[in-house]
FIKOL-35076 format. One record per residue: x negated, y negated, z of N, C-alpha, C in turn; residue in three letters; residue number from 1; chain. Coordinates in steps of 0.2 Angstrom, whole numbers, plus 2048, in hexadecimal, padded with zeros to 3 digits. Example, Ala and Ser with C-alpha at 12.3 -4.5 7.8 and 13.67 -1.06 7.14 Angstrom:
<recs>
7BE|81C|827|7C2|816|827|7BE|810|827|Ala|1|A
7C0|80B|823|7BC|805|824|7C0|800|827|Ser|2|A
</recs>
This chain:
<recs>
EE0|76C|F36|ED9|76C|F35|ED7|766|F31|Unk|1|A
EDB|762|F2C|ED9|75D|F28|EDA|757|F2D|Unk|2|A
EDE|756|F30|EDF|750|F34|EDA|752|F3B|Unk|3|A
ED7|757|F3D|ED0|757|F41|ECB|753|F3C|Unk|4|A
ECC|757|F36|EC6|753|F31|EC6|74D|F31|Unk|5|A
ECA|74A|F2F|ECE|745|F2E|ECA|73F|F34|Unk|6|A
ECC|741|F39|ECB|73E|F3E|EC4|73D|F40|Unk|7|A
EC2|745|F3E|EBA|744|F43|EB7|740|F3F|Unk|8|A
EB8|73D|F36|EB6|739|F32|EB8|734|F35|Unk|9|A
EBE|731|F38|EC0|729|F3B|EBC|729|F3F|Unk|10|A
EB8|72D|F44|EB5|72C|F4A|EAF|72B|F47|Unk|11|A
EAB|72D|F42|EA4|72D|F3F|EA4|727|F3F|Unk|12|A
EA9|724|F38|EAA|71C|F36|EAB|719|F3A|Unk|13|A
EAE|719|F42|EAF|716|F46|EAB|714|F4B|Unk|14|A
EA7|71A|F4C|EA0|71A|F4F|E9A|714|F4B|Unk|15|A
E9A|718|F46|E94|713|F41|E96|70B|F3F|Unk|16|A
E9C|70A|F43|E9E|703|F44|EA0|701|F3A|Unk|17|A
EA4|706|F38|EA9|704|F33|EA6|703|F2E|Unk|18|A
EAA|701|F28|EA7|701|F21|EAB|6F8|F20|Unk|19|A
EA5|6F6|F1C|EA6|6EE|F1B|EAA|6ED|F15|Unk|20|A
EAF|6E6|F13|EB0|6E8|F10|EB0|6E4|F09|Unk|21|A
EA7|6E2|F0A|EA4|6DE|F04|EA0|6E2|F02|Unk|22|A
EA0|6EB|F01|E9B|6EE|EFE|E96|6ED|EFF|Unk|23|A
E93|6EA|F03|E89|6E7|F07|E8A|6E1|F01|Unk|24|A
E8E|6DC|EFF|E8C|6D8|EFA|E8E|6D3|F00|Unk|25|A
E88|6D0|F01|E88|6C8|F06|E8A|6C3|F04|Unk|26|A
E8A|6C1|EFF|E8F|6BC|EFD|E95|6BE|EFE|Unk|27|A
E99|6B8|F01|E9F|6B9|F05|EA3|6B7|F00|Unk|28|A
EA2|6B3|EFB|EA7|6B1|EF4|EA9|6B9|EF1|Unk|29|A
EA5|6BE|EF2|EA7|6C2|EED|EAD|6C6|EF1|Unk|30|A
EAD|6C5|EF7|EB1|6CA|EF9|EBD|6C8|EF7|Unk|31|A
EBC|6C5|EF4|EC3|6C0|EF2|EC6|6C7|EF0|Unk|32|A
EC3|6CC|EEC|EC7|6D1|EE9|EC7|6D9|EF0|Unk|33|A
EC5|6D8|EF4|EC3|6DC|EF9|EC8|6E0|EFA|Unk|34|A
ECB|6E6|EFC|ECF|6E7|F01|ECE|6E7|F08|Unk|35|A
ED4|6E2|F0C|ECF|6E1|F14|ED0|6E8|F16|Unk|36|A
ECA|6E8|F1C|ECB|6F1|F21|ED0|6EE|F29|Unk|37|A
ED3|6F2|F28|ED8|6F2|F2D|ED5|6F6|F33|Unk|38|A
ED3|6F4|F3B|ED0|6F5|F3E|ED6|6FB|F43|Unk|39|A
ED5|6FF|F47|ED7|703|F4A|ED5|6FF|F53|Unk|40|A
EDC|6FE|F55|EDD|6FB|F5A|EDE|700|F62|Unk|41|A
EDB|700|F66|ED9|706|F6A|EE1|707|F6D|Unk|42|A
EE3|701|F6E|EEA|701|F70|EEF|6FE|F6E|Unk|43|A
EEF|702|F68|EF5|6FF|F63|EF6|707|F5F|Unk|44|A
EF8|70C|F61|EF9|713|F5D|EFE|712|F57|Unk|45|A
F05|70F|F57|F08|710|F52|F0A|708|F4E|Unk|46|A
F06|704|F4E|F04|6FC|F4B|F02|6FC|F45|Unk|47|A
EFC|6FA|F43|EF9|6FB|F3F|EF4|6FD|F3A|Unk|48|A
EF3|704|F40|EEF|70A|F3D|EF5|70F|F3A|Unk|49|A
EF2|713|F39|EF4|71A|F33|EF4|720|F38|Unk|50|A
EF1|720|F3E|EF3|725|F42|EF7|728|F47|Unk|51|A
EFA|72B|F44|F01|72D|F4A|EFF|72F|F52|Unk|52|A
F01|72F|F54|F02|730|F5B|EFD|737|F5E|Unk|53|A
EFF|73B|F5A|EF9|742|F5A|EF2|741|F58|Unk|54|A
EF3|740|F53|EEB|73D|F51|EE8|738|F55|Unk|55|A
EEC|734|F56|EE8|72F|F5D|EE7|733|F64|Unk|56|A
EEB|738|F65|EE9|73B|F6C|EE1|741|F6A|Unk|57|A
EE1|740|F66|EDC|747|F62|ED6|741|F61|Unk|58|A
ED9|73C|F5F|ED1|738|F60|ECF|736|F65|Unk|59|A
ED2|735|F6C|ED1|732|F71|ECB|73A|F75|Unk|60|A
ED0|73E|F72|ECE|742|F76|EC8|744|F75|Unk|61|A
EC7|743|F6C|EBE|744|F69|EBA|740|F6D|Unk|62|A
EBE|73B|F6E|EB8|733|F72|EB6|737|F79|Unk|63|A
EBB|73A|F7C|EBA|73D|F83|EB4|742|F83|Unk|64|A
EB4|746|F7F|EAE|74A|F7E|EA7|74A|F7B|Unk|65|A
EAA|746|F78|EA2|742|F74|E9F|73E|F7C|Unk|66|A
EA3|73B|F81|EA0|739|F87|E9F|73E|F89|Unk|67|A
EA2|744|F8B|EA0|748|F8F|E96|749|F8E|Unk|68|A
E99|74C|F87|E8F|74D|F86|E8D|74B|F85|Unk|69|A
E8B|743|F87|E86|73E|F88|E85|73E|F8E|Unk|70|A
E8A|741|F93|E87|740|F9B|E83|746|F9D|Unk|71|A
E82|742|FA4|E7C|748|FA9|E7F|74B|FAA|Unk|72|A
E85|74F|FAB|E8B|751|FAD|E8A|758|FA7|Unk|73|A
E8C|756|FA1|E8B|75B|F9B|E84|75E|F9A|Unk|74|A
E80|75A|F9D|E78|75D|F9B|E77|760|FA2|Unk|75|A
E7A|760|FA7|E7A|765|FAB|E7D|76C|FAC|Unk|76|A
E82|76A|FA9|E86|773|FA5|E83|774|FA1|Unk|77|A
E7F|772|F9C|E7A|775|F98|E77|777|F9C|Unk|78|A
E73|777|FA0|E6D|778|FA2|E6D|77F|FA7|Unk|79|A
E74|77D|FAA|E77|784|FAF|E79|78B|FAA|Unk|80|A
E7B|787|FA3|E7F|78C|FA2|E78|791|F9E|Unk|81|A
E74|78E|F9C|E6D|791|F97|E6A|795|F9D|Unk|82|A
E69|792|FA3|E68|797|FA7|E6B|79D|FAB|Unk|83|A
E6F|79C|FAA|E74|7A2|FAA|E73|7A7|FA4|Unk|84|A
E76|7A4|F9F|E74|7A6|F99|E6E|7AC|F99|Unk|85|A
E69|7A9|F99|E60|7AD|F9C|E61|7B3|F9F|Unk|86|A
E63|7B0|FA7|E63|7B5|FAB|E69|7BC|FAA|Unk|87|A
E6F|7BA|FA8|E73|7BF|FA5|E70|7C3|F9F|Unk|88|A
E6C|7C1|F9A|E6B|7C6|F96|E64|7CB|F99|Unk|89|A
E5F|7C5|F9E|E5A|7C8|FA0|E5C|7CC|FA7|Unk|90|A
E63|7CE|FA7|E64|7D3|FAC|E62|7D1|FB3|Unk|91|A
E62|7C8|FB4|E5F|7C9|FBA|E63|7C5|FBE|Unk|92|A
E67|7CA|FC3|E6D|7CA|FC6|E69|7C3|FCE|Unk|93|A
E65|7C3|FCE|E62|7BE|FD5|E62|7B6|FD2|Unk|94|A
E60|7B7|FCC|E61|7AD|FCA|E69|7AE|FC7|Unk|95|A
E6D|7B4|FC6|E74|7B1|FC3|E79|7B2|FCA|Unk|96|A
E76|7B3|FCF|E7A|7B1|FD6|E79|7AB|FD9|Unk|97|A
E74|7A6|FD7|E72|7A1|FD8|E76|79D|FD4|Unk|98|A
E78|7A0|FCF|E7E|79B|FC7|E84|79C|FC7|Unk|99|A
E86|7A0|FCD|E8C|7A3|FCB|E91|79F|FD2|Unk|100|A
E97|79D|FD2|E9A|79B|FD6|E9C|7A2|FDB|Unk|101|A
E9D|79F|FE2|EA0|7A4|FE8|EA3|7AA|FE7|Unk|102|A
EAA|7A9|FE1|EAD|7AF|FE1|EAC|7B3|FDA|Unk|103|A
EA7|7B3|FD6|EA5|7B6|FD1|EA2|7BB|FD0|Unk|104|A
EA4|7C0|FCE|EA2|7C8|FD0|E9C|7C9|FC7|Unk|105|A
E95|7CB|FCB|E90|7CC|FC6|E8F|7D1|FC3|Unk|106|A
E8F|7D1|FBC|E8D|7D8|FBA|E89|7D7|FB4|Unk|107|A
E84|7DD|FB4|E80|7DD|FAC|E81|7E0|FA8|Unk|108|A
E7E|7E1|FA2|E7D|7E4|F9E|E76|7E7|F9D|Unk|109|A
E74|7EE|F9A|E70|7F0|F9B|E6D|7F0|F95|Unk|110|A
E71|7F0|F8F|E71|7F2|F87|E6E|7EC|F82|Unk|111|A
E6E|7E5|F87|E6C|7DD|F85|E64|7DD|F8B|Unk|112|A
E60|7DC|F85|E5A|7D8|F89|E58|7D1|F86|Unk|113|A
E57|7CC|F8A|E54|7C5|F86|E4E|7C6|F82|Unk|114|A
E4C|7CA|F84|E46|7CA|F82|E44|7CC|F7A|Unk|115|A
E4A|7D1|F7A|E4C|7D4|F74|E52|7D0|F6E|Unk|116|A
E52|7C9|F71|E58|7C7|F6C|E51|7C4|F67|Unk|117|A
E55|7C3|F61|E54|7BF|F5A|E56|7B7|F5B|Unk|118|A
E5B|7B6|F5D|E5B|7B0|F60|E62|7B0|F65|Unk|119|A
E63|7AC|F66|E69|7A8|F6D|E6A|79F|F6A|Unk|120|A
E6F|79E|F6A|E72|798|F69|E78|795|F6D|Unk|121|A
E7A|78F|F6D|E7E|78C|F72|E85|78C|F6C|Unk|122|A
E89|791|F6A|E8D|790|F67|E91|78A|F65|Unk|123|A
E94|78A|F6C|E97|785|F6D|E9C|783|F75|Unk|124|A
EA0|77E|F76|EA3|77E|F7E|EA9|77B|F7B|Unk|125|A
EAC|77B|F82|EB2|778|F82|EB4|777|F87|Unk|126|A
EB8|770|F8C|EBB|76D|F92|EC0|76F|F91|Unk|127|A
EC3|770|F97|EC9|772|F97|ECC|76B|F9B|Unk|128|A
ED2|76B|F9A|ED7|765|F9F|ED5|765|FA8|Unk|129|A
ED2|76B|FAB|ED2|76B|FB0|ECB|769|FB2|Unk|130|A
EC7|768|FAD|EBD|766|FAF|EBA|76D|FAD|Unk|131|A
EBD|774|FAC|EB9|77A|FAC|EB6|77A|FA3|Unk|132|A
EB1|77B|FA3|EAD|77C|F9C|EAC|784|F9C|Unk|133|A
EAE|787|F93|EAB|78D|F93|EA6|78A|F8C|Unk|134|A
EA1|78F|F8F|E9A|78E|F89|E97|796|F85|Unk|135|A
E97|795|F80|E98|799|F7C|E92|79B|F7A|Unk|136|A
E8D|7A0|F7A|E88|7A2|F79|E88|7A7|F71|Unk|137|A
E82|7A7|F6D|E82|7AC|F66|E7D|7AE|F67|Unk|138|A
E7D|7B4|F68|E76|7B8|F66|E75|7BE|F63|Unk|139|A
E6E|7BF|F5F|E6D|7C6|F5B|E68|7C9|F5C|Unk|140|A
E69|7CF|F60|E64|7D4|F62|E5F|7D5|F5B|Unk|141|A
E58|7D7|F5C|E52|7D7|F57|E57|7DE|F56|Unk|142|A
E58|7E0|F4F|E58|7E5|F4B|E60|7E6|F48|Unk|143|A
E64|7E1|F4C|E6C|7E2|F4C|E6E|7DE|F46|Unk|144|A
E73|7DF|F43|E74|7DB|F3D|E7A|7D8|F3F|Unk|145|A
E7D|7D8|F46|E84|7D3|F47|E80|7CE|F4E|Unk|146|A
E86|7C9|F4D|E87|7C5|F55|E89|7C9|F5A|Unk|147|A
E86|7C4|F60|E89|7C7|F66|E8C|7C2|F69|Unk|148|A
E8F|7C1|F6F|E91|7BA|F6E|E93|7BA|F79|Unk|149|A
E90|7B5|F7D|E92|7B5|F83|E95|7AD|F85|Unk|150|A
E9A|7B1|F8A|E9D|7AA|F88|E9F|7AA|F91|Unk|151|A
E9D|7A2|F92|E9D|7A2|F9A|EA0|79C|F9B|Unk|152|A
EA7|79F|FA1|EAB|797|FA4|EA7|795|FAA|Unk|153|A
EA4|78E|FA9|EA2|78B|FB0|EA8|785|FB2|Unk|154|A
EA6|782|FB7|EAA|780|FBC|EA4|77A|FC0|Unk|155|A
EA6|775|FC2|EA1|771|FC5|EA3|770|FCC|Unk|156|A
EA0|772|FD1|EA2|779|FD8|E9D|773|FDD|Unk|157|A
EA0|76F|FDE|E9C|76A|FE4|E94|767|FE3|Unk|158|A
E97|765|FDA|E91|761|FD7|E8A|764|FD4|Unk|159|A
E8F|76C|FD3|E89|76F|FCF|E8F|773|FCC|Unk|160|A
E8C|775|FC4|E8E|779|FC1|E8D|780|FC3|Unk|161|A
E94|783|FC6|E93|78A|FC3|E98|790|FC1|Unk|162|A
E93|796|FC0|E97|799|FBD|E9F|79D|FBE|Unk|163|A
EA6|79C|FBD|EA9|7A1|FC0|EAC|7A6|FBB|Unk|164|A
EAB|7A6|FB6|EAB|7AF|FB2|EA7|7AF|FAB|Unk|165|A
EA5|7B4|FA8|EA3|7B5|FA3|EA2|7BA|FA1|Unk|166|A
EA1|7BD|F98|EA3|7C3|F96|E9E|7C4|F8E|Unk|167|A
E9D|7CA|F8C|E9C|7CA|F87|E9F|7CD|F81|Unk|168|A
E9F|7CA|F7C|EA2|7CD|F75|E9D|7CD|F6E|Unk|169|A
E9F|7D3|F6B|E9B|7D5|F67|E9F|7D2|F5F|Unk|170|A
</recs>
């Protein structure tokens, strides 16, 4: 967990294009007592950065997903998965036949109505090595004092996202 930390901090400072290292002081005389910044070389793992070979793979791979959710690609599994989302809590089984891949067996719930949540949020996602994303839904029914949480694996099925399982837990 500290070397995620760690890391997701080298990606911020790396992002925001690094810290300088004359303290925002413009005069270039002053910087004589500086310590230089050692720059992180995209193809240089075990030279002259400080991160091991693990950490380099955990970086790259933050880099990979930070692309993901900048594409059309990821704001369209958004948009399939909220719609499913919807139509799952709002019991309506004819727009989540439209969202569901071919061999996906549908079923509701009668005990969850949208209408009746306090909120719904995108908890969170995750890629898998094979392309398939599960996305991760939190919601609290008006009067319930716990979460509820729906969690749906999609698949991108001949250039449309959809769904091929999904479940709930309380």
């Amino acid at each position: 967990m500290i070397k995620k930390t760690i890391l997701c901090l080298a990606v911020v400072v790396l992002l925001l294009g690094g810290c300088t290292a004359n303290n925002g002081n413009s005069n270039p005389d002053s910087q004589q007592n500086s310590t230089p910044q050692t720059e992180l070389q995209s193809d240089d793992v075990s030279g002259s950065t400080s991160m091991s070979e693990e950490e380099y793979a955990l970086f790259q791979e933050l880099q990979e997903e930070n692309e993901f959710t900048r594409s059309q690609e990821y704001h369209e599994m958004q948009i399939s998965s909220w719609k499913f989302a919807r139509a799952c809590l709002s019991n309506d089984t004819d727009s989540m036949e439209t969202l569901v891949a071919a061999d996906t067996e549908i079923s509701t719930t009668k005990d969850i109505f949208y209408e009746n949540l306090e909120f719904i949020i995108l908890k969170g996602f995750r890629r898998s090595d094979d392309g398939q994303v599960t996305v991760s839904y939190e919601f609290q029914q008006k009067g319930e004092d716990s979460y509820s949480y729906l969690t749906i694996e999609m698949a991108n099925v001949g250039g449309e996202w959809k769904v091929v399982s999904y479940g709930f837990e309380k």
